[in-house]
Backbone as numpy.savetxt, mean C-alpha at the origin, in Angstrom:
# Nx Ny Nz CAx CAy CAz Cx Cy Cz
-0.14 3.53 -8.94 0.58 3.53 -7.69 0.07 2.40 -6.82
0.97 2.08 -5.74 0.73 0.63 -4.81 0.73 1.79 -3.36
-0.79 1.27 -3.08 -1.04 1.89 -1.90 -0.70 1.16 -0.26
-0.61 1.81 0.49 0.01 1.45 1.72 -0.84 1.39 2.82
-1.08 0.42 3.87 -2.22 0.44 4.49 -2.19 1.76 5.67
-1.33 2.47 5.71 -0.73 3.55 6.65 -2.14 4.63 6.30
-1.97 4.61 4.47 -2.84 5.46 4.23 -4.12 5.12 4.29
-4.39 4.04 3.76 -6.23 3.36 4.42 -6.81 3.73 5.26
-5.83 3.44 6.16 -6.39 3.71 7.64 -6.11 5.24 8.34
-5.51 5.94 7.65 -5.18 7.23 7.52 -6.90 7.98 7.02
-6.76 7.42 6.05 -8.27 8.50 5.23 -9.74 7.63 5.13
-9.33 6.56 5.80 -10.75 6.29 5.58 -11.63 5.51 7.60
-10.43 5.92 8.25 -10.89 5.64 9.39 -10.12 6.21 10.27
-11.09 6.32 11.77 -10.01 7.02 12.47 -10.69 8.80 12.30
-9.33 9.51 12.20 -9.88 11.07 12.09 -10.05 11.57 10.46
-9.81 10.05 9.92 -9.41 10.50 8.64 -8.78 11.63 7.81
-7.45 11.77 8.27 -6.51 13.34 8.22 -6.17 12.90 6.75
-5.98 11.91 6.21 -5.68 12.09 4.78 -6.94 12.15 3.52
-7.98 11.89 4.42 -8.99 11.72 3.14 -9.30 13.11 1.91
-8.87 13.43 2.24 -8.46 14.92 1.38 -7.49 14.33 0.39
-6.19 14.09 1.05 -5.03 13.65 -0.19 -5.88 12.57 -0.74
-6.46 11.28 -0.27 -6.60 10.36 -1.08 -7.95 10.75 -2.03
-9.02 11.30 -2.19 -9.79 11.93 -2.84 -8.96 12.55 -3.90
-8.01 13.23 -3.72 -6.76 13.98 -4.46 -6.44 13.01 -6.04
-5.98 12.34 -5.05 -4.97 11.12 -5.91 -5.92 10.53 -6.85
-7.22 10.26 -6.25 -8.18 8.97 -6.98 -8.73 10.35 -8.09
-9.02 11.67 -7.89 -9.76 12.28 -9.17 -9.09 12.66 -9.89
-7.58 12.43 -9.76 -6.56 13.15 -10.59 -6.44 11.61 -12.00
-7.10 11.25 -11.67 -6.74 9.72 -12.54 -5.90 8.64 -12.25
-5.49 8.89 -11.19 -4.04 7.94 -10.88 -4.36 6.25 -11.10
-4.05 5.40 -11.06 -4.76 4.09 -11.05 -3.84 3.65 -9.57
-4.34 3.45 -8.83 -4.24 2.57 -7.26 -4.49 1.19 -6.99
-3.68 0.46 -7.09 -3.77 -0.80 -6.35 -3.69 -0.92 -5.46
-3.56 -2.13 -4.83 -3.74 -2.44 -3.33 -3.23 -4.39 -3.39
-2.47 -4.03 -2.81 -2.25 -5.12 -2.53 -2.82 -6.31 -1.80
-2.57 -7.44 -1.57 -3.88 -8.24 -1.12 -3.11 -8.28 -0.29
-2.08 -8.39 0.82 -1.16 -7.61 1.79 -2.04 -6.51 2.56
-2.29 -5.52 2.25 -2.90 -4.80 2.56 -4.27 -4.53 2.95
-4.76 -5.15 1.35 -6.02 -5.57 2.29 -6.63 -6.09 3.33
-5.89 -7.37 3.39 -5.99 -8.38 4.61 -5.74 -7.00 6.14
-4.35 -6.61 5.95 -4.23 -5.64 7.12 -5.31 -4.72 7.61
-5.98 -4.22 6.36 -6.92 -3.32 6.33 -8.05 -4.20 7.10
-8.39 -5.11 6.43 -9.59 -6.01 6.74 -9.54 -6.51 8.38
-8.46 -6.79 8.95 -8.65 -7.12 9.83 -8.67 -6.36 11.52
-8.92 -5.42 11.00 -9.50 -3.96 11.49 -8.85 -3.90 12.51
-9.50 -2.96 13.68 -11.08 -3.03 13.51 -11.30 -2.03 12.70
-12.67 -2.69 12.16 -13.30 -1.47 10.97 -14.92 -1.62 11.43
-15.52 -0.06 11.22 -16.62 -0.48 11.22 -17.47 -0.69 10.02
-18.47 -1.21 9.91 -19.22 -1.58 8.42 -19.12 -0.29 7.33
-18.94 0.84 8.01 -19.32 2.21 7.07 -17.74 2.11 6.31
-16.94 2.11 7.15 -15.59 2.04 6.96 -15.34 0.72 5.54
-15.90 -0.18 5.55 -15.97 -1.47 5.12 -16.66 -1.09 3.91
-17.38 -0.44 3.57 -18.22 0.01 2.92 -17.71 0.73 1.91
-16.68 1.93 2.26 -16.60 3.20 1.72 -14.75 2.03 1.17
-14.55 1.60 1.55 -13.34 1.07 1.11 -13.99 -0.21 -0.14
-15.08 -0.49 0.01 -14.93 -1.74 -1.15 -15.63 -0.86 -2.37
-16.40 0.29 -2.00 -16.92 1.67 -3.51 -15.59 2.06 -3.42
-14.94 2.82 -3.11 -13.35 2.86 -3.76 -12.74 2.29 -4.32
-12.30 0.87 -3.66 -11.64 -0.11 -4.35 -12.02 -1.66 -5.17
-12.88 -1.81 -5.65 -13.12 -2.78 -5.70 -12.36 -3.96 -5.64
-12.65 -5.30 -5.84 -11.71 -6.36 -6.44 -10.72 -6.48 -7.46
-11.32 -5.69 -8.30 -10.12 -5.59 -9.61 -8.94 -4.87 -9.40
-8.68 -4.09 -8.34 -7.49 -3.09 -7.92 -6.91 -3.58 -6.92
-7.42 -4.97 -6.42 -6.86 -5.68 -5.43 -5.92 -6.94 -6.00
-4.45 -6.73 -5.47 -3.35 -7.38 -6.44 -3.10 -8.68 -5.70
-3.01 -9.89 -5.93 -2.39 -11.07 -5.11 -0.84 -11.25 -5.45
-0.27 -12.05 -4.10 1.17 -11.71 -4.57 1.13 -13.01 -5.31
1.72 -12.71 -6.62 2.31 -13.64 -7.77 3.54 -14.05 -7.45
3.87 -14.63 -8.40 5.47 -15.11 -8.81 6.43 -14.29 -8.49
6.60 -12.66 -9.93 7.21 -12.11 -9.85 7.23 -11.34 -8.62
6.06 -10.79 -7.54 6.03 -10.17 -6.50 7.06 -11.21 -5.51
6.58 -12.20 -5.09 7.06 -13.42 -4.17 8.66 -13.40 -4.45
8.98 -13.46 -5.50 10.28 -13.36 -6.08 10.88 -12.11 -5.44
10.46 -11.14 -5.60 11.07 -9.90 -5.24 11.41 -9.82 -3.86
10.14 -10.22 -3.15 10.09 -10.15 -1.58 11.09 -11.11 -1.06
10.85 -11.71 -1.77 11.72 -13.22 -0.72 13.34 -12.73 -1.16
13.97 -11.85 -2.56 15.05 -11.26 -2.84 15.67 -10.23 -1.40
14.39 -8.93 -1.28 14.35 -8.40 -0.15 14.66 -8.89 1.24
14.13 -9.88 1.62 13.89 -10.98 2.70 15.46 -11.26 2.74
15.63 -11.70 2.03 17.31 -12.39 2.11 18.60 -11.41 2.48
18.39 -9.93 1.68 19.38 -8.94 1.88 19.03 -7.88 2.76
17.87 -7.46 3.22 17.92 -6.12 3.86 17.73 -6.83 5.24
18.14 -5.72 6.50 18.17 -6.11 7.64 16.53 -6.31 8.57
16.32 -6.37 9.33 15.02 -6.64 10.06 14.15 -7.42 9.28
14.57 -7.99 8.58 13.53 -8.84 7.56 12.39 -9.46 8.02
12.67 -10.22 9.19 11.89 -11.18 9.95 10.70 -10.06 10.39
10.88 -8.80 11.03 9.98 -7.94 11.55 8.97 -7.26 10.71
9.26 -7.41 9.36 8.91 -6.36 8.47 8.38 -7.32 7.19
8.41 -8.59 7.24 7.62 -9.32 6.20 6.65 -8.90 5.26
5.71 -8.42 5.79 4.33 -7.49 4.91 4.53 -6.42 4.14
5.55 -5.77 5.00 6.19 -4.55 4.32 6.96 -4.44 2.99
7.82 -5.48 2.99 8.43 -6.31 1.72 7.38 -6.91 0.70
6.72 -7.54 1.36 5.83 -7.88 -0.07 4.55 -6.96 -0.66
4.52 -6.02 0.25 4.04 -4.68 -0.28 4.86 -3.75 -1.02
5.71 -3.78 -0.39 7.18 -3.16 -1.63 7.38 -3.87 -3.18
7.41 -5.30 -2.58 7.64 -5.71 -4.17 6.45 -5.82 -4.61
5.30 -5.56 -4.88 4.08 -5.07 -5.79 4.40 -3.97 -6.59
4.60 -2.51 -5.90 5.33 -1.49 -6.57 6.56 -1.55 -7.79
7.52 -2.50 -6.69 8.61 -2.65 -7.36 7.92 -3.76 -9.17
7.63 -4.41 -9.06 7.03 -5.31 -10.00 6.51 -4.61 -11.22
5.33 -3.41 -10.21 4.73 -2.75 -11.20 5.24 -1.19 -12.02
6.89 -1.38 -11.15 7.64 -0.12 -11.69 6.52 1.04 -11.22
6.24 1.25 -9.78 5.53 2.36 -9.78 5.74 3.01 -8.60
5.20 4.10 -7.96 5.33 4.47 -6.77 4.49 3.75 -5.81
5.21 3.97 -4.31 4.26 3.49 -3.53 4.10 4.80 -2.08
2.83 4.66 -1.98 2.47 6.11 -0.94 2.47 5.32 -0.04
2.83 5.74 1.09 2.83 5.27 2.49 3.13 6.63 3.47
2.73 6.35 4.76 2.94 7.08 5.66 3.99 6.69 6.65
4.26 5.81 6.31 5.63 5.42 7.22 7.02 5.33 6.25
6.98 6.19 5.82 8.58 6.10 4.72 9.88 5.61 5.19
9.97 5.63 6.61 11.14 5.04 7.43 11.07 3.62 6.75
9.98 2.83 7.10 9.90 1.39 7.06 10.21 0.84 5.26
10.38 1.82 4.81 10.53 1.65 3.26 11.88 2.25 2.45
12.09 3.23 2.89 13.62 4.12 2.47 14.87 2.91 2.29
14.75 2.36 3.11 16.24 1.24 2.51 15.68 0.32 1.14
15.11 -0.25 0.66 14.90 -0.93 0.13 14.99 -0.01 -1.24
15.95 -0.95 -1.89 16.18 -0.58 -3.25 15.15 -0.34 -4.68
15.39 0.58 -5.34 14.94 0.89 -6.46 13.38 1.10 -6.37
12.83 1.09 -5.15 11.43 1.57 -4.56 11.26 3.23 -4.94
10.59 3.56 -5.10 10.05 4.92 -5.37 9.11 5.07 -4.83
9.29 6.34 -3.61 7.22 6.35 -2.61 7.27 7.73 -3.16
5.84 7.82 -3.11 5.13 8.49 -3.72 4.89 9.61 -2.82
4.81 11.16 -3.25 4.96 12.19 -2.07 3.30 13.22 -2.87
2.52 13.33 -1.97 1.26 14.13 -2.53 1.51 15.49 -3.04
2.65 15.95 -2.34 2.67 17.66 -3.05 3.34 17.29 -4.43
3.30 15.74 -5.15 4.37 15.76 -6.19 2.93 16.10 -7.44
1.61 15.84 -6.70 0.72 15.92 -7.32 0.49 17.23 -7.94
C-alpha cells in the first residue's frame, strides 16, 4: 500500500489517534511505501527529533519511492484532466505511486482523492 501523509502525521505525531491502526497495518505484513512526496511533507514538519526518529525505524529508505517516469506520467495525465489540479499537485503524484503500483492508498482525507480514477484507498476495518 502507498501511504498518505494525513496518516503520518495522524499516528506518529500530534495525539497520535491512528497509531493503533498503523501498528495494525505494519504487523499484519502489509508492505507500505511512502512516497518521496510525502516524505518531504512529512519532513518538513514541524517534527520533533522523537517524531523523526520513530518515522525513519518504521520506514526506512528502501520504502521510500521517488517519482519515476511511470509515476510523473500518471500525475501529469491527472494534472491535465481532473479539476483543481493546480491546488492539489502533491496529491496527484501521491495518487499516481499507488496507481503505478496497482495498490491501495490509505489516507485520511478521502475527499481529496475519490475523483481520481481507478485509485483504490485503503479502509482499516478492511483489515
Amino acid at each position: 500500500m502507498v501511504i498518505d501523509t494525513s496518516v503520518l502525521v495522524a499516528a506518529l505525531a500530534g495525539d497520535r489517534s491512528q497509531a493503533r491502526q498503523l501498528l495494525q497495518v505494519l504487523t499484519a505484513g502489509i508492505p507500505v511505501r511512502v512516497p518521496a512526496t510525502v516524505f518531504y511533507e512529512w519532513s518538513r514538519g514541524p517534527r520533533t527529533s522523537q517524531e523523526e526518529q520513530v518515522f525513519a525505524r518504521l520506514f526506512p529508505d528502501a520504502v521510500i519511492r521517488v517519482l519515476g517516469p511511470q509515476e510523473a506520467r500518471i500525475a501529469a495525465s491527472l494534472y491535465r484532466t481532473l479539476p483543481g489540479a493546480r491546488k492539489r499537485q502533491n496529491d496527484l503524484a501521491i495518487a499516481a505511486h499507488a496507481l503505478a503500483e496497482d495498490t491501495e492508498l490509505w489516507t485520511l482525507n478521502r475527499e481529496d482523492f475519490e475523483d481520481i480514477p481507478g485509485l483504490k484507498l485503503f479502509r482499516i476495518e478492511s483489515l
